[in-house]
PDB file of N, CA, C and O in Angstrom:
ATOM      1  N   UNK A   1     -89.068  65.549  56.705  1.00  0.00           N
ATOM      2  CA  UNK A   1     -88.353  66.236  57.756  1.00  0.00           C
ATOM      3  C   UNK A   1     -86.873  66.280  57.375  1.00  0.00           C
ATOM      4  O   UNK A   1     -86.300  65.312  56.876  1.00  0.00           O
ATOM      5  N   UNK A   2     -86.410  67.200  57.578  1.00  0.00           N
ATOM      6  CA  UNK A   2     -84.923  67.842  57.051  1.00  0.00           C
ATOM      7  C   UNK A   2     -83.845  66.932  58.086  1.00  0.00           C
ATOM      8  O   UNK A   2     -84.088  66.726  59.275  1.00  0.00           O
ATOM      9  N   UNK A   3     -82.995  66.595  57.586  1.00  0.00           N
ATOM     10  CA  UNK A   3     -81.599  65.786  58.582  1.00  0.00           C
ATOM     11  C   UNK A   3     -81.726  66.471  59.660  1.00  0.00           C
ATOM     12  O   UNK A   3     -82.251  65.859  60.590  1.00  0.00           O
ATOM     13  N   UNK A   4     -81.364  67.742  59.887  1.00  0.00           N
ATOM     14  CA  UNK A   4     -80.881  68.610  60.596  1.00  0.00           C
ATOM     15  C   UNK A   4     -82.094  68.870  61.850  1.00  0.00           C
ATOM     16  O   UNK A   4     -81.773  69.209  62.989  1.00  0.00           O
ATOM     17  N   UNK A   5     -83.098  68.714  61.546  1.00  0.00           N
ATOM     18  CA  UNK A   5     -84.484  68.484  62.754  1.00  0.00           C
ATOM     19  C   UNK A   5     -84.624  67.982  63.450  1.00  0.00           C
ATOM     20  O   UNK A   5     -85.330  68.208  64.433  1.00  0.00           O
ATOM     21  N   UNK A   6     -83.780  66.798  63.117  1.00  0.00           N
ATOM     22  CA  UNK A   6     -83.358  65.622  64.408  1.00  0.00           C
ATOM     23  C   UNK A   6     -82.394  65.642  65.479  1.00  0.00           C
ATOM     24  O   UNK A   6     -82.402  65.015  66.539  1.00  0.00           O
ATOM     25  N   UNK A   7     -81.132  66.897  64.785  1.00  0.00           N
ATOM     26  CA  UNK A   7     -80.117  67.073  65.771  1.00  0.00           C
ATOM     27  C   UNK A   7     -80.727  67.962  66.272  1.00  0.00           C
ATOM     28  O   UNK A   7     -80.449  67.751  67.452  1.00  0.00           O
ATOM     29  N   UNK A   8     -81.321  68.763  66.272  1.00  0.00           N
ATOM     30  CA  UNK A   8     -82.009  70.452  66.881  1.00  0.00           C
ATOM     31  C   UNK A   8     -82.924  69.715  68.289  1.00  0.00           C
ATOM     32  O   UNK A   8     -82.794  70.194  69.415  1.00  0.00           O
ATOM     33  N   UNK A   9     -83.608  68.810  68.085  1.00  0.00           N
ATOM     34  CA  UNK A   9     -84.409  68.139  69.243  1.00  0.00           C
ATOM     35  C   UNK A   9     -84.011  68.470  70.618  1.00  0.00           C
ATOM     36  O   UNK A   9     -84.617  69.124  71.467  1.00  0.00           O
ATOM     37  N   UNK A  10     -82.674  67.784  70.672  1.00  0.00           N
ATOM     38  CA  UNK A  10     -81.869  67.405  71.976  1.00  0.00           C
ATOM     39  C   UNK A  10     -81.092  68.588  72.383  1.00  0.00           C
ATOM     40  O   UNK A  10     -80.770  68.627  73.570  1.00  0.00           O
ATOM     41  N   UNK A  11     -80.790  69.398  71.747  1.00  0.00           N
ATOM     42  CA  UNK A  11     -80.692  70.673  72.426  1.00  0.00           C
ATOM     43  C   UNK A  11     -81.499  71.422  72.983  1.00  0.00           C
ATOM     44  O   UNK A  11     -81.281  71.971  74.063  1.00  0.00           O
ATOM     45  N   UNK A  12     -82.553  71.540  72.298  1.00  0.00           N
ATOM     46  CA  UNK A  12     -84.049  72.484  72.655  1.00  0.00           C
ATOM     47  C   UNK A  12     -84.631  71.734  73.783  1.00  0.00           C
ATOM     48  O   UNK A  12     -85.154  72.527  74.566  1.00  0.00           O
ATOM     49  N   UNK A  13     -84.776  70.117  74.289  1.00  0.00           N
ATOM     50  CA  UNK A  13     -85.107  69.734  74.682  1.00  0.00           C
ATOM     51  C   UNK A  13     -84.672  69.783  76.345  1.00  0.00           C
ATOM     52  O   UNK A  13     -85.454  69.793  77.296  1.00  0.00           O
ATOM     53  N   UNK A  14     -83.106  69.811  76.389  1.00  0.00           N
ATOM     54  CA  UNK A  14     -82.121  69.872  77.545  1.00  0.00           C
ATOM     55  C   UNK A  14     -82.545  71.155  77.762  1.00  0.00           C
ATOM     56  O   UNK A  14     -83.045  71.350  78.870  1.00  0.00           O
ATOM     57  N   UNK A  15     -82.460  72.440  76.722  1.00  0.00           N
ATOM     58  CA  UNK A  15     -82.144  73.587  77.373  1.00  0.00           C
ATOM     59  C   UNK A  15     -83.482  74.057  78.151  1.00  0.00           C
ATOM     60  O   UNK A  15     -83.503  74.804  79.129  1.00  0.00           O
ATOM     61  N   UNK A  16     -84.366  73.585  77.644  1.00  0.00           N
ATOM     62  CA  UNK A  16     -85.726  73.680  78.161  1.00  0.00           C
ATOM     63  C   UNK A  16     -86.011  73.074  79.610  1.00  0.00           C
ATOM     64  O   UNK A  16     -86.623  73.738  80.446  1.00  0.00           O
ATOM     65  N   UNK A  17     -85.578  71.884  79.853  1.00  0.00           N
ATOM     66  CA  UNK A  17     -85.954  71.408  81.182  1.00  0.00           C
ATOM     67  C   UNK A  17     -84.772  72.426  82.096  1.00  0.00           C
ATOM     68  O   UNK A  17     -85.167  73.039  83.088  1.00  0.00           O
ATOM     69  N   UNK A  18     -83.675  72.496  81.753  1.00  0.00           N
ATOM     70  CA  UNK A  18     -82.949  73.137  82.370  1.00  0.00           C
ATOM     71  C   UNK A  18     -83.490  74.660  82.830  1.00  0.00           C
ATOM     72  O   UNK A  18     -83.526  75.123  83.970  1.00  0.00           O
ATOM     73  N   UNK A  19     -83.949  75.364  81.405  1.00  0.00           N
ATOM     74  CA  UNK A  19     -84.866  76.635  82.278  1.00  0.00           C
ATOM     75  C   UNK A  19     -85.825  76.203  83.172  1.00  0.00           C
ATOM     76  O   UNK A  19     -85.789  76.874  84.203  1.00  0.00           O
ATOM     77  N   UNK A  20     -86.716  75.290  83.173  1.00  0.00           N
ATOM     78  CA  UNK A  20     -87.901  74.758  83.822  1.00  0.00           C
ATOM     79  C   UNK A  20     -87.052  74.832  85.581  1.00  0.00           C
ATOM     80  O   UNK A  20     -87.308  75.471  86.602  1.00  0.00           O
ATOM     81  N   UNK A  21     -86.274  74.099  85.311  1.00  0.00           N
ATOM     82  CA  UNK A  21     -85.565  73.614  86.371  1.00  0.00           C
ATOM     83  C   UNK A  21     -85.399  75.203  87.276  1.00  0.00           C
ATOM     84  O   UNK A  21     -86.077  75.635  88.208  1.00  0.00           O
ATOM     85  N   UNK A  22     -84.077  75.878  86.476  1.00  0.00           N
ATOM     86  CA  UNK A  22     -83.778  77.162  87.428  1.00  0.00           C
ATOM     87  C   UNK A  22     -85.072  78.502  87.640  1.00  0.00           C
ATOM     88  O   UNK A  22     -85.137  79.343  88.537  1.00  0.00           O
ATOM     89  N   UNK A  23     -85.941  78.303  86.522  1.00  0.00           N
ATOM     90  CA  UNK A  23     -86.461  79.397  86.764  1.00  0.00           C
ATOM     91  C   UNK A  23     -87.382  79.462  88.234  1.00  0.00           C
ATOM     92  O   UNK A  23     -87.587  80.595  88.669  1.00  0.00           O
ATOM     93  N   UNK A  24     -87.876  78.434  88.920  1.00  0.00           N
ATOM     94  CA  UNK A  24     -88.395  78.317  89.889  1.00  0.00           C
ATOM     95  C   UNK A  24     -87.584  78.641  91.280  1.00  0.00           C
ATOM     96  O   UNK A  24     -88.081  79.099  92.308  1.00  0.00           O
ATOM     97  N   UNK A  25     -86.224  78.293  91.056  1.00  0.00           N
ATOM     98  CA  UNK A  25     -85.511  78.436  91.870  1.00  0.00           C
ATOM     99  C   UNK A  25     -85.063  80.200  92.405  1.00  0.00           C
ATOM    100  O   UNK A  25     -84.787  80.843  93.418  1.00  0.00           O
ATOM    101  N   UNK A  26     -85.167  80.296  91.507  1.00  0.00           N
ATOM    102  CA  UNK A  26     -84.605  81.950  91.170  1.00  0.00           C
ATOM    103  C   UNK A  26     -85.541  82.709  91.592  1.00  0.00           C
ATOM    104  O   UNK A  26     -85.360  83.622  92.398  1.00  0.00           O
ATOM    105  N   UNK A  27     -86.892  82.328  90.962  1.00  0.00           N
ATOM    106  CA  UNK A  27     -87.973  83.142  91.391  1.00  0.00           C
ATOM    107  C   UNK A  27     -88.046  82.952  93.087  1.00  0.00           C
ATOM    108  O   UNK A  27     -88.355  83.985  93.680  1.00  0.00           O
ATOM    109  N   UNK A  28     -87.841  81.962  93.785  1.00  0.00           N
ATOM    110  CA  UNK A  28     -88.098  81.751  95.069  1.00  0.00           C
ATOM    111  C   UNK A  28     -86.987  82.259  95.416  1.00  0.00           C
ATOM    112  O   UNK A  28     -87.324  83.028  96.317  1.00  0.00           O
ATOM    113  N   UNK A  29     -85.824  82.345  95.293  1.00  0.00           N
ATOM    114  CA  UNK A  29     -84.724  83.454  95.583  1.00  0.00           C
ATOM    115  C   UNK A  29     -85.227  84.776  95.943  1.00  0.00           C
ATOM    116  O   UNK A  29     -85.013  85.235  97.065  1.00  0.00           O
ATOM    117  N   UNK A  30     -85.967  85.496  94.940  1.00  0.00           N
ATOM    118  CA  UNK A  30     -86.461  86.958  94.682  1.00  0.00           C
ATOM    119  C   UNK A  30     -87.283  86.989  95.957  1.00  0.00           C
ATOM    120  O   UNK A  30     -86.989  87.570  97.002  1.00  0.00           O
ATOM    121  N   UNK A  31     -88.493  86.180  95.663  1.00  0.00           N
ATOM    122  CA  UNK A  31     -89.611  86.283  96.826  1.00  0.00           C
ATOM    123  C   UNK A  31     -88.841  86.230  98.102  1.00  0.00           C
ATOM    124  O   UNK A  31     -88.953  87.120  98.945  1.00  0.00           O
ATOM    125  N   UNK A  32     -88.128  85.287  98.241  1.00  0.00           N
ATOM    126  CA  UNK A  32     -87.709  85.376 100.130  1.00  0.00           C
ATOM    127  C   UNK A  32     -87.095  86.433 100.301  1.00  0.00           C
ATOM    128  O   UNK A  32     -87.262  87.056 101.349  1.00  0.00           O
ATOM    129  N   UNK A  33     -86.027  87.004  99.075  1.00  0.00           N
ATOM    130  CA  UNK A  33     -85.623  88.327  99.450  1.00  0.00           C
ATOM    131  C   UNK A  33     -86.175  89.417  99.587  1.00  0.00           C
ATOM    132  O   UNK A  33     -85.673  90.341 100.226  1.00  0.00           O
ATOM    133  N   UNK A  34     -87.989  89.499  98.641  1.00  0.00           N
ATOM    134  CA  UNK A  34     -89.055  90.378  99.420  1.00  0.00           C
ATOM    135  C   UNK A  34     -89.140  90.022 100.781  1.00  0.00           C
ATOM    136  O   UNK A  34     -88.870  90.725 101.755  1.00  0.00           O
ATOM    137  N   UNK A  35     -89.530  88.894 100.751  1.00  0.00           N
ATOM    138  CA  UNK A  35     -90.299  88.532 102.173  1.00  0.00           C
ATOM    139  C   UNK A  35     -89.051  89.157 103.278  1.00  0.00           C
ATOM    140  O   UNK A  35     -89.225  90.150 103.984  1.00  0.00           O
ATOM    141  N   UNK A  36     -87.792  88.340 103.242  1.00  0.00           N
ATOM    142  CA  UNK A  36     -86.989  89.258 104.291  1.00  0.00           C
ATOM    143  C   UNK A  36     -87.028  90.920 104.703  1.00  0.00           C
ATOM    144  O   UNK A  36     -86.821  91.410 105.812  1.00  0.00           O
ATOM    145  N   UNK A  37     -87.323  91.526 103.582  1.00  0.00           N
ATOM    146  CA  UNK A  37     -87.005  92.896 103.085  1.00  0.00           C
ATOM    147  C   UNK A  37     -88.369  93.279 104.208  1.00  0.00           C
ATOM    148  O   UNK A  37     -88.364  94.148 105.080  1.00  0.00           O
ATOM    149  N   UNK A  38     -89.291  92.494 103.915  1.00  0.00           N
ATOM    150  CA  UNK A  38     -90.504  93.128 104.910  1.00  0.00           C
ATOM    151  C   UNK A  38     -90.460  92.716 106.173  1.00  0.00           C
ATOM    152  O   UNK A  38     -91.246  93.224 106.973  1.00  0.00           O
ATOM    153  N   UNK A  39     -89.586  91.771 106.579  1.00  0.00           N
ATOM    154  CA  UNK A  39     -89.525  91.705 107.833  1.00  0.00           C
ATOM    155  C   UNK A  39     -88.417  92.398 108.508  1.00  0.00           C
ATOM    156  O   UNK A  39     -88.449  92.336 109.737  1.00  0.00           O
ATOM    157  N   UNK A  40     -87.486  93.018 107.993  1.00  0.00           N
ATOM    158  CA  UNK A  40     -87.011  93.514 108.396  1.00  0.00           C
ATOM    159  C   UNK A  40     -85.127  92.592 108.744  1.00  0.00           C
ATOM    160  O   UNK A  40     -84.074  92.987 109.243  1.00  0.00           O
ATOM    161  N   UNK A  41     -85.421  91.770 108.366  1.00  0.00           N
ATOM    162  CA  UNK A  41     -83.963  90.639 107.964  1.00  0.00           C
ATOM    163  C   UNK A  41     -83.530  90.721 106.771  1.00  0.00           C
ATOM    164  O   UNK A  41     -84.082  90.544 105.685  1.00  0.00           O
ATOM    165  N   UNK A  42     -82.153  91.100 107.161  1.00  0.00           N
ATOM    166  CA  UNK A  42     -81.175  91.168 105.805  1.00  0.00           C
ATOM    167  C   UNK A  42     -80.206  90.196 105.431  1.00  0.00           C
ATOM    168  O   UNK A  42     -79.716  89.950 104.329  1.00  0.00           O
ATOM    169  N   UNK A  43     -79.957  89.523 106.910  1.00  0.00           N
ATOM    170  CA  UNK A  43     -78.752  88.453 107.427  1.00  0.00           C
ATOM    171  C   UNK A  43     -78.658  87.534 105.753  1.00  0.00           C
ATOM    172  O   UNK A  43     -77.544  87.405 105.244  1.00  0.00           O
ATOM    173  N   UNK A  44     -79.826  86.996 105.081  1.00  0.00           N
ATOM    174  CA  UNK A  44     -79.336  85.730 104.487  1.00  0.00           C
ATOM    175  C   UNK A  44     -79.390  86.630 102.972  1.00  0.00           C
ATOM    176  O   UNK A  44     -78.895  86.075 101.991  1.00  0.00           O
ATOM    177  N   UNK A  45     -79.944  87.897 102.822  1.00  0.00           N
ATOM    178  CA  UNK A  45     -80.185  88.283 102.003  1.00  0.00           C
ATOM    179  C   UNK A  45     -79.367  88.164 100.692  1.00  0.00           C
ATOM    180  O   UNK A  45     -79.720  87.723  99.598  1.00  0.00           O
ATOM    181  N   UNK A  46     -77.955  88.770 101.169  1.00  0.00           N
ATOM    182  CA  UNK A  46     -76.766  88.613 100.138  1.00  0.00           C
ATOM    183  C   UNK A  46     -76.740  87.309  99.893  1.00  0.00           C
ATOM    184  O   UNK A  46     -76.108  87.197  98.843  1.00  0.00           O
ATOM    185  N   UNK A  47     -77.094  86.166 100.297  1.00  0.00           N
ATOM    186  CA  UNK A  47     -76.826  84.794  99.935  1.00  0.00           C
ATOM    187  C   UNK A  47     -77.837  84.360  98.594  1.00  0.00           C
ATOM    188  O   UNK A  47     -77.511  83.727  97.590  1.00  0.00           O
ATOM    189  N   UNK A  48     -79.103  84.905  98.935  1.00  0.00           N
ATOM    190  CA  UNK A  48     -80.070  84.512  98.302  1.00  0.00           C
ATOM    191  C   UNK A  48     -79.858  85.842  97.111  1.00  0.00           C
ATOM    192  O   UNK A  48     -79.926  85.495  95.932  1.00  0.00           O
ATOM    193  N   UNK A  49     -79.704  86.750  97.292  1.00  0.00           N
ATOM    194  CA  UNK A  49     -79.214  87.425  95.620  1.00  0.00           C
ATOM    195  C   UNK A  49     -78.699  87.165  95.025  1.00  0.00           C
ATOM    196  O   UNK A  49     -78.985  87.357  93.843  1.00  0.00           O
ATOM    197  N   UNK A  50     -77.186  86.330  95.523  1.00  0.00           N
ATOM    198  CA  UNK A  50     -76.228  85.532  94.756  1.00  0.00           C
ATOM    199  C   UNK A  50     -76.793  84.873  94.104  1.00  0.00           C
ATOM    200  O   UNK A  50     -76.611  84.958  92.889  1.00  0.00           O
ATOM    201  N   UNK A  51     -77.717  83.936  94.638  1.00  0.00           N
ATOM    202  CA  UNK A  51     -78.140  82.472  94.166  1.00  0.00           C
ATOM    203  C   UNK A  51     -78.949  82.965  93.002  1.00  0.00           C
ATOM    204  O   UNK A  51     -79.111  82.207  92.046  1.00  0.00           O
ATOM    205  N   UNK A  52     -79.536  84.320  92.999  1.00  0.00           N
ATOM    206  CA  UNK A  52     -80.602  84.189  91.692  1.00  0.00           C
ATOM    207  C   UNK A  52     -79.978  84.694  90.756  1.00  0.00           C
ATOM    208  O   UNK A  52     -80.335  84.426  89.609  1.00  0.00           O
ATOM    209  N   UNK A  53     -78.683  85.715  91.030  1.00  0.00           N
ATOM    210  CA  UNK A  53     -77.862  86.232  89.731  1.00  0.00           C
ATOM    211  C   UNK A  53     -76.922  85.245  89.308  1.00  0.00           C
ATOM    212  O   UNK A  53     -76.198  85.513  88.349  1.00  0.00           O
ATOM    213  N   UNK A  54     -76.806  83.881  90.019  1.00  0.00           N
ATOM    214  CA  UNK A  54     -75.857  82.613  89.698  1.00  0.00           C
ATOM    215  C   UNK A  54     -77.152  82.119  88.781  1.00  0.00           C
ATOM    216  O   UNK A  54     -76.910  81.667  87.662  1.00  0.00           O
ATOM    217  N   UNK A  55     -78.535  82.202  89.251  1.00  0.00           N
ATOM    218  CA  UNK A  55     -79.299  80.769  88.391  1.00  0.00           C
ATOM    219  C   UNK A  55     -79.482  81.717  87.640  1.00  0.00           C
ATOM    220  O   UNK A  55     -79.849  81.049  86.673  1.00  0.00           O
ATOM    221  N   UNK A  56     -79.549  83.219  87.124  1.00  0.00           N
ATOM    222  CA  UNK A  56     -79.836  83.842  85.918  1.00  0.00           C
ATOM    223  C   UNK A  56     -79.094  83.673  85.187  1.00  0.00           C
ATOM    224  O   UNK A  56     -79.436  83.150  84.127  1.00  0.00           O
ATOM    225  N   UNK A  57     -77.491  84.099  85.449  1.00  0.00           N
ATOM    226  CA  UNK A  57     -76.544  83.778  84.976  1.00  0.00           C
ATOM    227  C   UNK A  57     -76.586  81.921  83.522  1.00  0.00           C
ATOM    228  O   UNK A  57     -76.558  81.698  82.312  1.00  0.00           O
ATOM    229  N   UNK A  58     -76.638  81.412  84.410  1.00  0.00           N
ATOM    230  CA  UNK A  58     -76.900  79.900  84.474  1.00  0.00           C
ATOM    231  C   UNK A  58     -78.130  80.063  82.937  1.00  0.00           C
ATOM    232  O   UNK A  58     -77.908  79.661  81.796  1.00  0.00           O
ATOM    233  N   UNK A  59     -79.266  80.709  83.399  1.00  0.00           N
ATOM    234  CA  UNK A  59     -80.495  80.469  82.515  1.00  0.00           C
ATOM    235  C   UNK A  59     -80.145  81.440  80.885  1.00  0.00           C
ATOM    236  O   UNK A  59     -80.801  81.437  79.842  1.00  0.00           O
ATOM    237  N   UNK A  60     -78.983  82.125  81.202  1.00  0.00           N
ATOM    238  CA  UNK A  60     -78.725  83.079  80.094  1.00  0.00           C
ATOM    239  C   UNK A  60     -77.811  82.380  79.357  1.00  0.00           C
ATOM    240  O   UNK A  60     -78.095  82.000  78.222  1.00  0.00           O
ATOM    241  N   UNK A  61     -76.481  82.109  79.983  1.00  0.00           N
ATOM    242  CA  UNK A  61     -75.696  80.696  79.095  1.00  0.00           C
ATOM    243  C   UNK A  61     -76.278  79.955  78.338  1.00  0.00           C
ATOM    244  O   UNK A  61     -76.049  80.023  77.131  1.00  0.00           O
ATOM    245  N   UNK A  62     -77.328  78.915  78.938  1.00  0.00           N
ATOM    246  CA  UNK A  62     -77.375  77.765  78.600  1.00  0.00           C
ATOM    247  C   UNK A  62     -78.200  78.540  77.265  1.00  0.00           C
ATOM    248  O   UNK A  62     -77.958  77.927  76.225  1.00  0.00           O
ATOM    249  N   UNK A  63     -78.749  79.259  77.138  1.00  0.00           N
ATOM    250  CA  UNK A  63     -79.612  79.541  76.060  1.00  0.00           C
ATOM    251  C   UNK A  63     -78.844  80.253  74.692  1.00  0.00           C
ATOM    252  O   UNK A  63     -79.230  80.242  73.523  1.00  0.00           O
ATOM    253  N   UNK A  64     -77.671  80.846  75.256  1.00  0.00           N
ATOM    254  CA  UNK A  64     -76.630  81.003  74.298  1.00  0.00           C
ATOM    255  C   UNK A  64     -76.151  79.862  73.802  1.00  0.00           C
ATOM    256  O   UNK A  64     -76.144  79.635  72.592  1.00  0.00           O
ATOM    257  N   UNK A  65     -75.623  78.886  74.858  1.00  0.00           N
ATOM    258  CA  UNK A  65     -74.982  77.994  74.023  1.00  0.00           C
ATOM    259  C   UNK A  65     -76.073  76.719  73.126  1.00  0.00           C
ATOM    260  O   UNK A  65     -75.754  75.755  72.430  1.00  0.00           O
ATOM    261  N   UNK A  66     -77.662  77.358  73.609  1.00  0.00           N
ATOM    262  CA  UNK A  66     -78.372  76.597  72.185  1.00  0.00           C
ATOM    263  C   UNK A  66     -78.239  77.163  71.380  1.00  0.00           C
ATOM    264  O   UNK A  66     -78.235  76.650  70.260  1.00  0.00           O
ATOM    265  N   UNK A  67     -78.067  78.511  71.572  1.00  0.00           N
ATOM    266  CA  UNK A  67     -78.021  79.250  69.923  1.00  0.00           C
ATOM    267  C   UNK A  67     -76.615  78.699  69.235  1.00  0.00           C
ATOM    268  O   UNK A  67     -76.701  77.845  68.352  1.00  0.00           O
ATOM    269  N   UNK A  68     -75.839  78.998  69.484  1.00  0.00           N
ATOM    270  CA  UNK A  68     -74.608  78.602  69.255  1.00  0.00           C
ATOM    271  C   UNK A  68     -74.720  77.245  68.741  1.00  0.00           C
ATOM    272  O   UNK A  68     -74.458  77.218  67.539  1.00  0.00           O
ATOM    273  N   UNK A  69     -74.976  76.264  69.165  1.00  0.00           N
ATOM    274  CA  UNK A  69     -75.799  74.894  68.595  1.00  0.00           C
ATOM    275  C   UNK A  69     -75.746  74.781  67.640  1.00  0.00           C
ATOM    276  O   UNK A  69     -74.955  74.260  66.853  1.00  0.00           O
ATOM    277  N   UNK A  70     -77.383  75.713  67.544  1.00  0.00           N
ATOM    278  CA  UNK A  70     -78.427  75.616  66.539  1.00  0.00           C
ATOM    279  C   UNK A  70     -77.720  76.486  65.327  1.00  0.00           C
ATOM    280  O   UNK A  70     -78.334  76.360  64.268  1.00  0.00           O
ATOM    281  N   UNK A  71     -76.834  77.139  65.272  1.00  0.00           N
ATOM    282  CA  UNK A  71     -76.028  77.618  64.398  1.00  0.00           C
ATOM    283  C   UNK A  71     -74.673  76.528  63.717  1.00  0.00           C
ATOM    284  O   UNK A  71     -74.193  76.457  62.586  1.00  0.00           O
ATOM    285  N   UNK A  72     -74.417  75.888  64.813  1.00  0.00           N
ATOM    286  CA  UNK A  72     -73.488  75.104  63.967  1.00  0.00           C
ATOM    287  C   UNK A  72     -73.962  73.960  63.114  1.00  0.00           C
ATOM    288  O   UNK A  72     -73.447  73.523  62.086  1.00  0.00           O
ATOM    289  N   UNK A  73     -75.237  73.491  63.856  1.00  0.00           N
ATOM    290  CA  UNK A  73     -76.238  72.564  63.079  1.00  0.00           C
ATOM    291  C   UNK A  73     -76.602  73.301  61.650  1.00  0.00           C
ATOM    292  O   UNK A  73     -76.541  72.541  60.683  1.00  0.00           O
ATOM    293  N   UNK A  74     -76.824  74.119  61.481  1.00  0.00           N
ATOM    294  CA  UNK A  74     -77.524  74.773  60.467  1.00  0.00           C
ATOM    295  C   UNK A  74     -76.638  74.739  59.118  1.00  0.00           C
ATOM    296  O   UNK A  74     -76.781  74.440  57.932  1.00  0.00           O
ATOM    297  N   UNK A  75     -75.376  75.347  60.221  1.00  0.00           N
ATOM    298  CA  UNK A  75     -73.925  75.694  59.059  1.00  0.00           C
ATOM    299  C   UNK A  75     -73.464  74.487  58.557  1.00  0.00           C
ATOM    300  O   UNK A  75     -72.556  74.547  57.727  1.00  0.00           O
ATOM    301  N   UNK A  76     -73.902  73.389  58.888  1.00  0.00           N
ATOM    302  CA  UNK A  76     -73.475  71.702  58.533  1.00  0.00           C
ATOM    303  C   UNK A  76     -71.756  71.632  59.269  1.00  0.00           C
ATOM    304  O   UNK A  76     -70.949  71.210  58.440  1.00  0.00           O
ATOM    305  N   UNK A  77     -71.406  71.821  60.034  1.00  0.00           N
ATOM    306  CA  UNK A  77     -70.149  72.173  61.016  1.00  0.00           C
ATOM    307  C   UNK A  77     -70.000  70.116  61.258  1.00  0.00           C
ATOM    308  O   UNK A  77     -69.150  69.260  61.013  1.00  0.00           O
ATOM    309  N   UNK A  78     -71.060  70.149  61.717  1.00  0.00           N
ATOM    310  CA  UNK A  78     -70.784  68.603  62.434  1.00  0.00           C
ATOM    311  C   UNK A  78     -70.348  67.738  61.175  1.00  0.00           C
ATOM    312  O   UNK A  78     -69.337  67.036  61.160  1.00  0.00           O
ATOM    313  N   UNK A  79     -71.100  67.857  60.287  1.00  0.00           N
ATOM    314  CA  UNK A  79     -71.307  66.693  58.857  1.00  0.00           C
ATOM    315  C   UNK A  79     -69.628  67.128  58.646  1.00  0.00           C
ATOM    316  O   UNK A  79     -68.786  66.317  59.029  1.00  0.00           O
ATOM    317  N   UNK A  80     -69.141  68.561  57.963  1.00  0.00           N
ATOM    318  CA  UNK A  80     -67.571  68.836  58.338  1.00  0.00           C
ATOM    319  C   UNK A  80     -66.657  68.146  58.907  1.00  0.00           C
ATOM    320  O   UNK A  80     -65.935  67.612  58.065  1.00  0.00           O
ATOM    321  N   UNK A  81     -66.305  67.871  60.193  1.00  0.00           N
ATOM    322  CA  UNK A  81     -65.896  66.859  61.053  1.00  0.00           C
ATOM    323  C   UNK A  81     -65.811  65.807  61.174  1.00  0.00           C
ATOM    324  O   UNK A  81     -64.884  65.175  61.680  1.00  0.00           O
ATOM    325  N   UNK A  82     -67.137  65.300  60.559  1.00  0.00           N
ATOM    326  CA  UNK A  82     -67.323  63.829  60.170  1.00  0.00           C
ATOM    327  C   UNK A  82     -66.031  63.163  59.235  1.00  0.00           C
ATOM    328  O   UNK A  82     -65.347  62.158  59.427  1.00  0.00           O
ATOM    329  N   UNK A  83     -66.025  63.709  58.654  1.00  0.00           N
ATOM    330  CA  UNK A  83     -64.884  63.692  57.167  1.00  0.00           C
ATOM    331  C   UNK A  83     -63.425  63.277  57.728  1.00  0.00           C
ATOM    332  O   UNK A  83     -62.744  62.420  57.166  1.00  0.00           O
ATOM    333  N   UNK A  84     -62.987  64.009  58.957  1.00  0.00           N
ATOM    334  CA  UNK A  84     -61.653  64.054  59.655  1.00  0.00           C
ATOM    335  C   UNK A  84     -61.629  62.631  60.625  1.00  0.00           C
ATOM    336  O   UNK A  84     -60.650  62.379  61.328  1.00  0.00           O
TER     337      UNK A  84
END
């Protein structure tokens, strides 16, 4: 196993529970904002759109900044630093 397989873990690992985490949330965002939509309530609506374009928001970052990561891992960036 390559050095570098070991640092890749703990990123993939965080960013993963973290989607686990929001994607449920978000999705139940959407649904109540059907469900309102059919009842005919709009009152909380804008609240709950926020919340799912905040946890999308949220689920799109965090997955950039694994890439971003997994790129500096690759480029040996950290081992770099080490040196200083």
């Amino acid at each position: 196993m390559r050095k570098t397989t070991k640092k890749k873990a703990a990123p993939i690992v965080i960013t993963v529970g973290v989607v686990l985490y929001m994607v449920p949330l978000v999705g139940i965002s959407l649904l109540s904002i059907g469900g309102l939509a059919e009842a005919g309530e709009f009152a909380a609506a804008p609240f709950l759109l926020t919340y799912a374009v905040l946890g999308g928001a949220v689920i799109a970052g965090i997955i950039r900044a694994l890439l971003q990561r997994l790129d500096e891992i690759d480029g040996g960036e950290e081992e770099e630093a080490s040196r200083y």
